[in-house]
C-alpha positions in Angstrom: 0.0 0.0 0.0 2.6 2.5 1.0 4.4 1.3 -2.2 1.9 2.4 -4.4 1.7 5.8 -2.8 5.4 6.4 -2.6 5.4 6.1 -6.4 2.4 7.3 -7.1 2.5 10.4 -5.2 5.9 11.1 -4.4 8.3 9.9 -7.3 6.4 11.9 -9.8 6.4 15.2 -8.0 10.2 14.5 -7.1 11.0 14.0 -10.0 9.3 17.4 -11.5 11.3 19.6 -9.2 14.8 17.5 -10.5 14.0 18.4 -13.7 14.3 21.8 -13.0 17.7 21.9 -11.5 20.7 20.9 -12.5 21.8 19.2 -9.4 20.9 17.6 -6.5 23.0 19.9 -4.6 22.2 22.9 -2.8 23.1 26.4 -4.4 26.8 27.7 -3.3 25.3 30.2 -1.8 23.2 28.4 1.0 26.6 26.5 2.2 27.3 26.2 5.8 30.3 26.3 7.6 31.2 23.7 10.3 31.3 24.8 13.7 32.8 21.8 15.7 31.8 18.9 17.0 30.1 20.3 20.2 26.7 21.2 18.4 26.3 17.4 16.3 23.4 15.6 18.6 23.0 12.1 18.1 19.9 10.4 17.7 19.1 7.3 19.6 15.1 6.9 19.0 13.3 6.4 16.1 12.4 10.0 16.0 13.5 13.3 15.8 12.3 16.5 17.0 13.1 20.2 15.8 11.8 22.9 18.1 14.1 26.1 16.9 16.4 26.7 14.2 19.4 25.8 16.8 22.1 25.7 14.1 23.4 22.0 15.3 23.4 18.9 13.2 21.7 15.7 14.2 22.9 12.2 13.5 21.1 9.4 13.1 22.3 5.6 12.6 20.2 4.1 9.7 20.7 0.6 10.7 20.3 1.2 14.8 16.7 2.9 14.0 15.6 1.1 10.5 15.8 -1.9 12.4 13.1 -4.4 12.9 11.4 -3.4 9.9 11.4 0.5 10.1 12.9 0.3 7.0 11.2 4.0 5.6 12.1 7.5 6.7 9.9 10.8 6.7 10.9 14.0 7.3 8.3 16.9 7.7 9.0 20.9 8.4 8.4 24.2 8.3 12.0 25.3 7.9 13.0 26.0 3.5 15.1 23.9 2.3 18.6 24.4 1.8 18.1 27.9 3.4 16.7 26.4 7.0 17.7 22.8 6.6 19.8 20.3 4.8 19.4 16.3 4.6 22.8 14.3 3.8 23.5 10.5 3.9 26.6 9.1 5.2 27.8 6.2 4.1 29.9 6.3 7.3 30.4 8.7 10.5 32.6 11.7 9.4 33.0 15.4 11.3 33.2 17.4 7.7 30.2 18.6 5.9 32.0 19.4 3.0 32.1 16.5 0.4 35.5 17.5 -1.0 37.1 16.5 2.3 35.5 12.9 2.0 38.4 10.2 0.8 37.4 9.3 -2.7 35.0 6.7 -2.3 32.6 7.6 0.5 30.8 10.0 -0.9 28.2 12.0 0.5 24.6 12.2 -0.8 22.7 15.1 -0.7 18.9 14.7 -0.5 17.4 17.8 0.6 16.4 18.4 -3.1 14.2 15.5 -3.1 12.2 17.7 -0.3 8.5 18.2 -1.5 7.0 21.6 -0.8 3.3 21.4 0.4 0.5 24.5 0.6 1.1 25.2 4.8 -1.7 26.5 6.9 -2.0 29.9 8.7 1.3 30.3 10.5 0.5 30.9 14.3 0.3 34.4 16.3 3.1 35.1 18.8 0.8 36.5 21.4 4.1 38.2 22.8 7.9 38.3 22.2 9.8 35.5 23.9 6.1 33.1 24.5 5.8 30.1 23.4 3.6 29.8 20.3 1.6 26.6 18.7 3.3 24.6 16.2 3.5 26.0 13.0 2.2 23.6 10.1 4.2 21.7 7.5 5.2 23.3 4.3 7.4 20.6 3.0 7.9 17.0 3.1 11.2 14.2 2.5 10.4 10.3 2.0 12.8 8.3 1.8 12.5 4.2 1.0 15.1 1.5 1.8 16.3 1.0 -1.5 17.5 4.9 -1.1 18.7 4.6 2.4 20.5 1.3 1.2 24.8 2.0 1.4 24.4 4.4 3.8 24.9 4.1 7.4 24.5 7.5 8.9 22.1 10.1 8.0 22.4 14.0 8.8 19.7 16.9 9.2 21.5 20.0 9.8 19.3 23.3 11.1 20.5 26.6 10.5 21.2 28.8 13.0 18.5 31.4 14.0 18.6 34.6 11.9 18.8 37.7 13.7 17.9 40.9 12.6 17.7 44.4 14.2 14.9 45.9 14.6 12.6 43.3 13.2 10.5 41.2 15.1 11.4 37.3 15.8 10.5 34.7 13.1 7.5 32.5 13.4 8.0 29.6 15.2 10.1 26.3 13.7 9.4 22.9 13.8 10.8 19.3 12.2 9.5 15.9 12.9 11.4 13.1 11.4 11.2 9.3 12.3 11.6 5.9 10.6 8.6 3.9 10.8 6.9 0.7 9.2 4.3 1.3 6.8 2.3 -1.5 7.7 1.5 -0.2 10.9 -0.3 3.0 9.7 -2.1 1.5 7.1 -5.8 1.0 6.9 -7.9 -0.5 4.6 -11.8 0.9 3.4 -13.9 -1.4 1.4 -16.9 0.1 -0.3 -19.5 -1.5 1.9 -17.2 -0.2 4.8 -17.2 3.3 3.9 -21.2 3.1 3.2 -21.9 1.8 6.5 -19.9 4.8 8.0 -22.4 7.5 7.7 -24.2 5.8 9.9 -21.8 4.0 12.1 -18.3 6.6 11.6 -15.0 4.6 11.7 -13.1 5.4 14.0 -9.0 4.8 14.6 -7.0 5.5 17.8 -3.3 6.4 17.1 -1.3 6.4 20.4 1.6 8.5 21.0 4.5 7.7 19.1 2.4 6.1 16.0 4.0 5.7 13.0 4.4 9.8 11.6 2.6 9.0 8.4 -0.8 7.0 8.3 -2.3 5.3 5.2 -5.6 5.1 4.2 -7.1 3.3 0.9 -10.7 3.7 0.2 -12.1 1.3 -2.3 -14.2 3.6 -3.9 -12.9 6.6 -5.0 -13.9 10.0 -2.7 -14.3 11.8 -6.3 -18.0 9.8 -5.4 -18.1 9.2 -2.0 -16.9 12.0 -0.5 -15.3 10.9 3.2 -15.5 13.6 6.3 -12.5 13.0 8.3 -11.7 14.2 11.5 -8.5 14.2 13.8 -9.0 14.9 17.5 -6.2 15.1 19.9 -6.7 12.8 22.3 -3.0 13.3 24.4 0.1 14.8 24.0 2.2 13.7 26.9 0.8 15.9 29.6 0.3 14.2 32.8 -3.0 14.1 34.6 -4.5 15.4 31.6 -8.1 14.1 32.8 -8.0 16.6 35.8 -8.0 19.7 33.0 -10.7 20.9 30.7 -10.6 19.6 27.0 -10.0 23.1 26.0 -6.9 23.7 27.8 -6.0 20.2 27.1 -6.3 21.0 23.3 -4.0 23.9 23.6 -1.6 22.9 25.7 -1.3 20.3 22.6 -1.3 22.6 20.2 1.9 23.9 21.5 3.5 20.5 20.9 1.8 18.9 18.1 2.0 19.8 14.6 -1.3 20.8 12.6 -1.9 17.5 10.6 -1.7 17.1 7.0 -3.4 15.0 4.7 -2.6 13.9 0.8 -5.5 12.6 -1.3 -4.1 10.7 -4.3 -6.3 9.9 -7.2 -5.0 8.6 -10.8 -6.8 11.2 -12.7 -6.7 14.8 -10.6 -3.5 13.7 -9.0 -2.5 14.9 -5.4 -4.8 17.3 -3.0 -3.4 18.0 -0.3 -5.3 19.6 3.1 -3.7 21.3 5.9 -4.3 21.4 9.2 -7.1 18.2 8.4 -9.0 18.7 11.9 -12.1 18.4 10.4 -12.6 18.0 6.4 -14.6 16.8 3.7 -12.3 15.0 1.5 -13.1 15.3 -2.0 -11.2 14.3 -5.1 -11.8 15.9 -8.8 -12.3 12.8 -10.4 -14.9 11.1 -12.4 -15.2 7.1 -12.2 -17.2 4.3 -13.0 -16.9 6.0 -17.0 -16.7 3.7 -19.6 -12.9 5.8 -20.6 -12.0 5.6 -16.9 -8.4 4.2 -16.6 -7.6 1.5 -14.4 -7.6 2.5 -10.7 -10.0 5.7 -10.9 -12.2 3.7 -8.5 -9.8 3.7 -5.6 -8.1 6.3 -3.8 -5.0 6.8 -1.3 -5.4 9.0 1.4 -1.9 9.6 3.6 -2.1 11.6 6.8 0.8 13.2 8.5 0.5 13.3 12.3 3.0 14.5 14.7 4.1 10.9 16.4 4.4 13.3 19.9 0.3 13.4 19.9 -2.2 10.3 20.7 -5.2 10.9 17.9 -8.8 9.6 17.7 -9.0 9.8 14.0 -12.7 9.5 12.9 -13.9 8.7 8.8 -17.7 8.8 7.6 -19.1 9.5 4.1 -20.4 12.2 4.0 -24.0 11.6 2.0 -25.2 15.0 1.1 -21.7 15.6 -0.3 -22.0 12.2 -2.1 -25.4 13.3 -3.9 -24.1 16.4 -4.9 -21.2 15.0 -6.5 -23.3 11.9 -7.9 -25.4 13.7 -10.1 -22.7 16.5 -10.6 -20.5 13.7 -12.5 -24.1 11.6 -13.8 -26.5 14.2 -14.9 -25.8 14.0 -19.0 -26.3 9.8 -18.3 -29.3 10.1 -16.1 -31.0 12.6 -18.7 -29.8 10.7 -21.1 -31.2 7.5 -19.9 -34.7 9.4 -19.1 -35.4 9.9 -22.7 -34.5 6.0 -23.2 -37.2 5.4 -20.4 -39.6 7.5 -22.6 -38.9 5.3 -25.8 -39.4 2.2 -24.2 -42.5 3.8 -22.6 -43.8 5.4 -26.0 -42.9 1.4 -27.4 -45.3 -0.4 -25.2 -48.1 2.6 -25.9 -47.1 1.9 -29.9 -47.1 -1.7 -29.3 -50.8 -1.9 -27.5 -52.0 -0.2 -30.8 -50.8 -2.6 -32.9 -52.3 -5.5 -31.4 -55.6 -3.3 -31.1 -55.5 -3.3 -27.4 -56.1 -0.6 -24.9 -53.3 2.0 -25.1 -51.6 2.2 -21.8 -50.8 5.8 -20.1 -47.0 6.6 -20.7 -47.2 6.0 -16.5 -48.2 2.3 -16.4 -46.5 2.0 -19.7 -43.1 2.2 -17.5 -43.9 0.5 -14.5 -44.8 -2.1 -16.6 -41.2 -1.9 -18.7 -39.4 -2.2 -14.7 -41.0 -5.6 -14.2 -38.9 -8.0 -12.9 -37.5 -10.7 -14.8 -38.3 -10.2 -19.0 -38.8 -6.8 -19.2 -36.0 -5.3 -16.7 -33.5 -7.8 -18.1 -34.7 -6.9 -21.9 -34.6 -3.1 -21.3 -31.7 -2.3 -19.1 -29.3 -5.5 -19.1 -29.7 -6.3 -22.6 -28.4 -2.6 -23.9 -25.5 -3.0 -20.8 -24.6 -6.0 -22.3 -23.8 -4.8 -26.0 -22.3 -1.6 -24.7 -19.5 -3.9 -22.3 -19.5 -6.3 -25.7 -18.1 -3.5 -27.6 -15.9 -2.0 -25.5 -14.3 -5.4 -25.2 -13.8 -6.3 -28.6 -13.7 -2.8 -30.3 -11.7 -0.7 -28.4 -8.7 -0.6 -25.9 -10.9 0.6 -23.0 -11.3 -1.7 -20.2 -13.5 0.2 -17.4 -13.5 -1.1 -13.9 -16.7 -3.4 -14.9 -17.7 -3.8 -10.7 -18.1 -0.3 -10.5 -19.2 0.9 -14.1 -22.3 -2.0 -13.7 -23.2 -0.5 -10.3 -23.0 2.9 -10.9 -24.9 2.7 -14.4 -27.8 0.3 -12.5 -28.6 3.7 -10.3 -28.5 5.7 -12.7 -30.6 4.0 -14.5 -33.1 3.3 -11.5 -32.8 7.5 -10.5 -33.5 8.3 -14.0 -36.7 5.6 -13.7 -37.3 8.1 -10.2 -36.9 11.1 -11.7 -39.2 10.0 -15.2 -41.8 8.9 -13.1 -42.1 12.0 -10.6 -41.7 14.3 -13.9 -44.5 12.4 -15.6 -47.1 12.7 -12.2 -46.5 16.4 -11.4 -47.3 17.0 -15.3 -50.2 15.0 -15.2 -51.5 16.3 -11.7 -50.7 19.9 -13.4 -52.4 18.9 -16.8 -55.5 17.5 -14.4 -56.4 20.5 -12.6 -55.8 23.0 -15.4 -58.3 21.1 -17.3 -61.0 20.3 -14.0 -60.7 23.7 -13.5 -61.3 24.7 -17.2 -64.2 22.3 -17.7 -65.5 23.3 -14.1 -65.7 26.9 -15.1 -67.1 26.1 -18.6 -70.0 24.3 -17.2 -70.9 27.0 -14.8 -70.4 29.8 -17.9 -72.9 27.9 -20.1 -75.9 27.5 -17.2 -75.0 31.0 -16.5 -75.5 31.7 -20.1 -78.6 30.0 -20.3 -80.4 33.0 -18.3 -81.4 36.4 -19.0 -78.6 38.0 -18.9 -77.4 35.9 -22.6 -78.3 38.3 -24.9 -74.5 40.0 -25.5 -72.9 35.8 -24.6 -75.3 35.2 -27.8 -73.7 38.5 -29.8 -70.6 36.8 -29.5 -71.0 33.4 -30.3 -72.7 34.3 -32.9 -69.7 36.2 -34.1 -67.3 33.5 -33.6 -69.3 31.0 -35.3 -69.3 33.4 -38.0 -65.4 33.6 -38.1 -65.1 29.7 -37.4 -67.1 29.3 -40.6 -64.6 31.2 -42.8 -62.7 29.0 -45.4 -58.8 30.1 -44.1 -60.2 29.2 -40.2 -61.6 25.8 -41.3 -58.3 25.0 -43.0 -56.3 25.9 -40.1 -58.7 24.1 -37.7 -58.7 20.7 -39.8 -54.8 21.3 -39.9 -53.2 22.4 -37.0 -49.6 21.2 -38.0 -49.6 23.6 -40.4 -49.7 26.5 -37.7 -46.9 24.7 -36.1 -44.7 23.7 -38.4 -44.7 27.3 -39.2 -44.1 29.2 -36.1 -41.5 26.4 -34.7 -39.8 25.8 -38.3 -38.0 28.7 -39.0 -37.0 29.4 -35.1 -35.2 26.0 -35.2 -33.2 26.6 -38.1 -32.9 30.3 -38.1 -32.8 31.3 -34.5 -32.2 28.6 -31.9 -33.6 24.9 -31.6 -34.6 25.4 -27.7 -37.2 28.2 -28.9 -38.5 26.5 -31.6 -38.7 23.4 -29.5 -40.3 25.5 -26.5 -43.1 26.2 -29.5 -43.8 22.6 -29.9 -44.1 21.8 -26.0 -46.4 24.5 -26.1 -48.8 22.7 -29.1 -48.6 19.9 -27.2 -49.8 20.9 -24.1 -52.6 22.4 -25.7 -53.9 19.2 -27.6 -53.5 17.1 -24.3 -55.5 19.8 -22.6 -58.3 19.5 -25.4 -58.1 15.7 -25.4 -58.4 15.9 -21.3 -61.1 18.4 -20.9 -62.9 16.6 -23.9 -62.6 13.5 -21.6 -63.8 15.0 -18.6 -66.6 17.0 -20.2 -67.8 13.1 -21.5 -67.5 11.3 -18.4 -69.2 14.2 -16.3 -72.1 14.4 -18.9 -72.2 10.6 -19.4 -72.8 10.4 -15.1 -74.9 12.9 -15.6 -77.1 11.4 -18.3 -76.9 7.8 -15.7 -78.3 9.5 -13.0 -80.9 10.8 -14.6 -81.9 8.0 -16.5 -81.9 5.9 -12.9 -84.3 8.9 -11.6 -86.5 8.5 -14.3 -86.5 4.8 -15.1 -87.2 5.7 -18.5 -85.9 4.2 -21.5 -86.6 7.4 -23.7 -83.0 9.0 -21.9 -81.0 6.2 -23.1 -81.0 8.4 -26.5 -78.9 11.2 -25.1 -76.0 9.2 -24.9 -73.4 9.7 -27.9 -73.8 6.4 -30.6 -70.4 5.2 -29.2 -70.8 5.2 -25.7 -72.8 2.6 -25.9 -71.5 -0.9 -24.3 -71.4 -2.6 -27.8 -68.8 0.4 -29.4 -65.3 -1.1 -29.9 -64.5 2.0 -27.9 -66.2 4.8 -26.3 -65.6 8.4 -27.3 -64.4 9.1 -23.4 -61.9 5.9 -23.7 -60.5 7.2 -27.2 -59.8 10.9 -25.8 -58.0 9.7 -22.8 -55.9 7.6 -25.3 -55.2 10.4 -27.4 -54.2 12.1 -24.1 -52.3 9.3 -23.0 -50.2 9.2 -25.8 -50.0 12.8 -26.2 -48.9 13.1 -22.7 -45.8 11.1 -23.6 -44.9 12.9 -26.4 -44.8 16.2 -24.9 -42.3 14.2 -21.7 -40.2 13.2 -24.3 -39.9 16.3 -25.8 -39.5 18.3 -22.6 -36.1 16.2 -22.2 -35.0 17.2 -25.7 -35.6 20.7 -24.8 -33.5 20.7 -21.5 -30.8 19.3 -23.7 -30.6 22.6 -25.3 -30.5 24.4 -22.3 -27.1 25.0 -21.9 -26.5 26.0 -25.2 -29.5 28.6 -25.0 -27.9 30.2 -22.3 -24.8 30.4 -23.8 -26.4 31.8 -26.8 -28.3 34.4 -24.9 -25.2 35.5 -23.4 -24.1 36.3 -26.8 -26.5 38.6 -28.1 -24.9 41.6 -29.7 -21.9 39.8 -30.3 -22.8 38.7 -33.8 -25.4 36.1 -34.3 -24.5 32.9 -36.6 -27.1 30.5 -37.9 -27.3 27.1 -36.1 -25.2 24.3 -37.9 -26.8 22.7 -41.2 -26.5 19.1 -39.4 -27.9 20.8 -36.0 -30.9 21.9 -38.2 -31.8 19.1 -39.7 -31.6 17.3 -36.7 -33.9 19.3 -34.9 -36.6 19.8 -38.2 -36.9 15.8 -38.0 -37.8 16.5 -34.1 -40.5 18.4 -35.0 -41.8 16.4 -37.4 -41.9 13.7 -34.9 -44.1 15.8 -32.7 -46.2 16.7 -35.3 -46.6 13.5 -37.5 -45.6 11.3 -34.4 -48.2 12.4 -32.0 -50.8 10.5 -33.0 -51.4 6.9 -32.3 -52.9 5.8 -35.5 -49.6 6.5 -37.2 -48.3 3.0 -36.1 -51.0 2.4 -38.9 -49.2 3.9 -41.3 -45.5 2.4 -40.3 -44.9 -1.5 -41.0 -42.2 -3.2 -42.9 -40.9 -6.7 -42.4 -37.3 -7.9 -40.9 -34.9 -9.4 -43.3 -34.8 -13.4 -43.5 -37.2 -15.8 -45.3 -39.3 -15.3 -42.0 -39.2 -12.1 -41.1 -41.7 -10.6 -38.7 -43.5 -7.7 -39.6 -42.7 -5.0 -37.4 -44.3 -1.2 -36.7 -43.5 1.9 -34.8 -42.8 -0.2 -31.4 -39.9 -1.6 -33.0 -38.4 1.8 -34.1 -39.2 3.3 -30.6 -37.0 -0.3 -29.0 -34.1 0.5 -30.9 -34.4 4.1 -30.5 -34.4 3.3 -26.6 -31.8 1.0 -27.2 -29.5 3.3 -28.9 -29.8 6.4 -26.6 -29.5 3.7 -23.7 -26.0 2.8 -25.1 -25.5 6.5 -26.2 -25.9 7.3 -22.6 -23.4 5.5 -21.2 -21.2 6.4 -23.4 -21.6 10.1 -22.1 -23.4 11.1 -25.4 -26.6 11.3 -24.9 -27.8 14.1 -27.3 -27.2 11.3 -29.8 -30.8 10.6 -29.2 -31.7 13.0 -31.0 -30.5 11.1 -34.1 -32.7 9.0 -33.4 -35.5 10.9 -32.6 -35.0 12.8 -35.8 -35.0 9.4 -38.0 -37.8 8.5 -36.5 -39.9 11.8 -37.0 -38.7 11.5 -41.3 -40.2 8.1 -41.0 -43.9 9.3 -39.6 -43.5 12.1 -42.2 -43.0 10.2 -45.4 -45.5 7.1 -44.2 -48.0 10.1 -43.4 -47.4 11.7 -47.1 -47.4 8.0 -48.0 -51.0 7.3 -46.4 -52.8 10.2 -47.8 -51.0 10.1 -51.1 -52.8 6.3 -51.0 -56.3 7.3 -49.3 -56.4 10.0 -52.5 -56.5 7.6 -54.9 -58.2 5.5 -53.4 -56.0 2.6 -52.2 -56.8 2.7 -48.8 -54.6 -0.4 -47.1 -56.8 -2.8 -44.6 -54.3 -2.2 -42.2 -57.2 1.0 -41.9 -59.7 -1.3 -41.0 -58.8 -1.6 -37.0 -60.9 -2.1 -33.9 -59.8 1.4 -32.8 -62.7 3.6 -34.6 -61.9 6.8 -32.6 -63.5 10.2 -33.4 -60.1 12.5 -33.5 
């Protein structure tokens, strides 16, 4: 573990400050001059402590303290390199500093170079000259591995001495921790069921004084998705009788000690983020797994925590949920939109599909609880598409995803954008519902109103709307209402933006379901009505007030056929909302253009869009699964309709969605709205002259 984060974390950013120098060597002009034997201390723990800038050198035996396994060293300060503190290695004990006084042969290393300079905290307020002060935090690191310390027997840290200077007041405090430790014994291990059950249940580690300086953690699942809160509280630092004082005093009296901790988030994509004085953060990592171009270990990441060894820590980590649903649909929204339109298709295939086999068409709502049913129609709709998509990747390209993860992650999208469909689709319809209760409400209480004496002007005007409704140009646009459409949407989609033209079509659609609903309500509250009283009256003569096909033996009723055509309207104008938010972004960044010079949308942008509003306005209806039917190839090939067009155009955004392209349902979408505009020219081009196919010749005998 604390291999993979020494090259993955350390090397590399070694490695980038080498590059930049010429030598490992300190610059000439940071050289210091020996000034006996009397300063050198020497070492005999495992740690070493720098409280001042003392101007000694301290000497530590690499095979006395890397013993027993102890085999790594780090080195943590506040002090610049080179100009506050230098690192040699010996390979054995000599007075001089100076390499050129070295016999040829034992050379000395310098490794001070290979120092990595972190982002430090706020430095702490002297609250007086001469008091002590907390312990400053960290702004540089040094990690050294056995293979470096190997040949070497004695290793030097030499402080400079304390810079005086008139008239200014002292420098901030200094401080140095180094120690060799065991890896092993700081590490700890976060599986993704683990860090799930912690926000609930928090894990929680006790580090007791001298713990190893640095502490490694590796969380299974990458904090770029679950973000992990972690907390370090000082538990000790040494003082006696500790539980006789207040925590508060206890803290500070610690501070003075103890260094701020540090902690280093490594991911393989955003690289290292690094968080001073950690007492309580969210750890968060830029990084975007589970993609189906994730590299190889994007669903892990390696958290190492430097703790002053001097303290005793309670160290607490819990995911942090809010912080994981922002992030989730931060990194997921483009897939879960795009998997909501794929909901629709599927949901628009079983509507499709009903009409074909001249059964009742289902509303787009039951349509897609009946797609999530559990085996056949979950496993046809969601694992199937998964499936091809991993089947590809695997045999035409060089990506290989982390498959646990990408399966998970995609499976909740999928189910959130299932959620999301279905709560979309029941605050439209409650919306749609009242609008049109309220419409018809008012309507019936305007026509009983007009019924009294007070009519005479309500007559002057219907009477003058009838007269315009009879006009030739007002019948034409009445009997074709696509016509006013296509013309006000048309040239906004290829001349303006698509989102406005679009916004044109929602708006024709909510319309025609509100006609289609309040038509449907006006028939069932006149057809209770008209049952009432007939039961009153027990008359027979009543039974004539009823329209011809509401009777029981119509192959459907005029209230059944309007809340079809609303039905299916309904999931139109959901599928075309999505399309519309998928413009969004673009209309905003087009609005924040205007009167910077204006350029046409793209021809291929155009055309695109033109074929999604011919879907809504040839597309719309359900008889135009009448009008769409061709056979698979093969010797027995089934004949297939719309349904089939709207499963692959589910299929296809499904698989476009995962591949973090989901506007490519809009191809699809368009294809299928030139379809239901050339079998609509097709139809009526055929019911001219008079060959009128008997696929016409259907139970479904609605009144449109």
């Amino acid at each position: 573990m604390f291999l993979v984060l020494y090259h993955q974390i350390y090397l590399p950013m070694v490695i980038g400050m080498l590059e930049k120098k010429d030598s490992l060597s300190c610059p000439p002009s940071t050289q210091w001059t020996s000034d006996g034997l009397e300063k050198d201390l020497y070492i005999q723990s495992n740690s070493v402590t720098v409280l001042a800038m003392d101007g000694r050198r301290r000497w530590l035996d690499i095979k006395k303290l890397g013993s027993n396994g102890r085999g790594h060293f780090v080195f943590v300060t506040n002090l610049a390199p080179c100009s506050g503190v230098r690192i040699h290695l010996w390979p054995e004990k000599h007075h001089s500093p100076v390499q050129n006084e070295v016999p040829a042969g034992k050379k000395i290393v310098e490794v001070t170079s290979k120092m990595v300079q972190i982002p430090a905290g706020p430095a702490p307020k002297q609250v007086e000259p001469g008091s002590q002060t907390e312990q400053p935090p960290p702004s540089a690191f040094l990690l050294l591995s056995p293979e470096e310390l190997n040949g070497f027997s004695f290793m030097t840290i030499s402080v400079a001495p304390r810079p005086t200077i008139s008239g200014r007041p002292p420098p901030a405090a200094s401080m140095a921790v180094g120690q060799f430790f065991n890896p092993e014994e700081g590490a700890s291990a976060h599986s993704t069921a683990r860090i799930i059950r912690s926000s609930f249940a928090p894990e929680e580690i006790f580090l007791s004084e001298d713990h190893p300086l640095a502490l490694n953690l590796t969380f299974s699942a990458s904090l770029g998705l679950l973000p992990v809160i972690l907390s370090l509280k000082t538990a000790g630092c040494g003082i006696k009788n500790a539980g006789d004082q207040m925590e508060a005093e206890r803290n500070n009296l610690c501070k003075l000690r103890c260094f701020p901790p540090v902690a280093l988030a490594w991911d393989s994509v955003s690289g290292l983020h690094i968080i001073p004085n950690i007492y309580s953060e969210t750890i968060v990592v830029d990084s975007s797994p589970a993609f189906w171009d994730s590299p190889e270990g994007t669903d892990r990441t390696t958290v190492m925590i430097l703790a002053d060894p001097h303290c005793s820590y309670k160290v607490t980590a819990r995911a942090s949920l809010s912080a994981a649903a922002s992030r989730f649909f931060l990194l997921y929204s483009s897939e879960i939109l795009g998997f909501m339109v794929a909901i629709m298709f599927f949901g628009l295939m079983r509507q499709s599909s009903a009409w074909e086999c001249d059964s009742s068409v289902p509303s787009i709502l039951s349509a897609i609880e009946s797609n999530l049913g559990l085996p056949k129609p979950f496993m046809l709709l969601c694992f199937t598409p998964t499936l091809l998509f991993l089947a590809f990747l695997f045999f035409m390209t060089q990506q290989k995803p982390p498959f646990g993860t990408f399966l998970l992650v995609t499976m909740i999208c999928y189910i959130v954008a299932n959620g999301f469909t279905i709560l979309l689709i029941l605050s439209s319809k409650l919306f749609l519902y009242s609008v049109a209760i309220l419409h018809v409400f008012i309507k019936r209480r305007w026509q009983s109103w007009g019924d009294g004496a007070q009519s005479a002007f309500l007559r002057r005007f219907f009477t003058f709307s009838f007269s315009l409704q009879s006009l030739k140009i007002v019948q034409m646009l009445k009997n074709n209402p696509n016509i006013i459409v296509a013309l006000a949407t048309l040239p906004l989609v290829c001349l303006v933006h698509p989102a406005i033209g679009l916004a044109l079509l929602l708006l024709s659609h909510t319309f025609h379901a509100h006609s289609n609903l309040c038509s449907f309500l006006s028939a069932s509250f006149r057809s209770i009505t008209q049952k009432k009283d007939f039961y009153k009256s027990k008359s027979d003569g009543l039974q004539q007030l009823l329209p011809l096909d509401d009777s029981p033996t119509a192959p459907k009723s005029f209230t059944d056929s309007q809340l079809e055509l609303f039905d299916c309207r309904h999931g139109i104008m959901i599928l075309h909302l999505l399309t519309t938010l998928m413009f969004v972004p673009s209309l905003v960044a087009w609005l924040q253009r205007i009167g910077m010079g204006q350029n046409f949308p793209w021809f291929i942008d155009s055309a695109i869009c033109v074929g999604v509003i011919l879907h809504g306005l040839f597309g719309s209806q359900p008889n135009v699964s009448c009008c769409i039917s061709f056979k698979l190839p093969g010797r027995r090939g089934r004949e297939v309709g719309l349904s089939f067009l709207y499963l692959l155009a589910g299929y296809y955004s499904f698989i476009s969605s995962m591949a973090l392209a989901p506007y490519r349902a809009l191809y699809a979408m368009a294809i299928i709205g030139y379809i239901c505009f050339a079998s609509s020219v097709i139809e009526r081009r055929n019911m001219v002259r008079g060959d009128v196919s008997s696929r016409r010749s259907r139970k479904h005998s609605h009144r449109h």
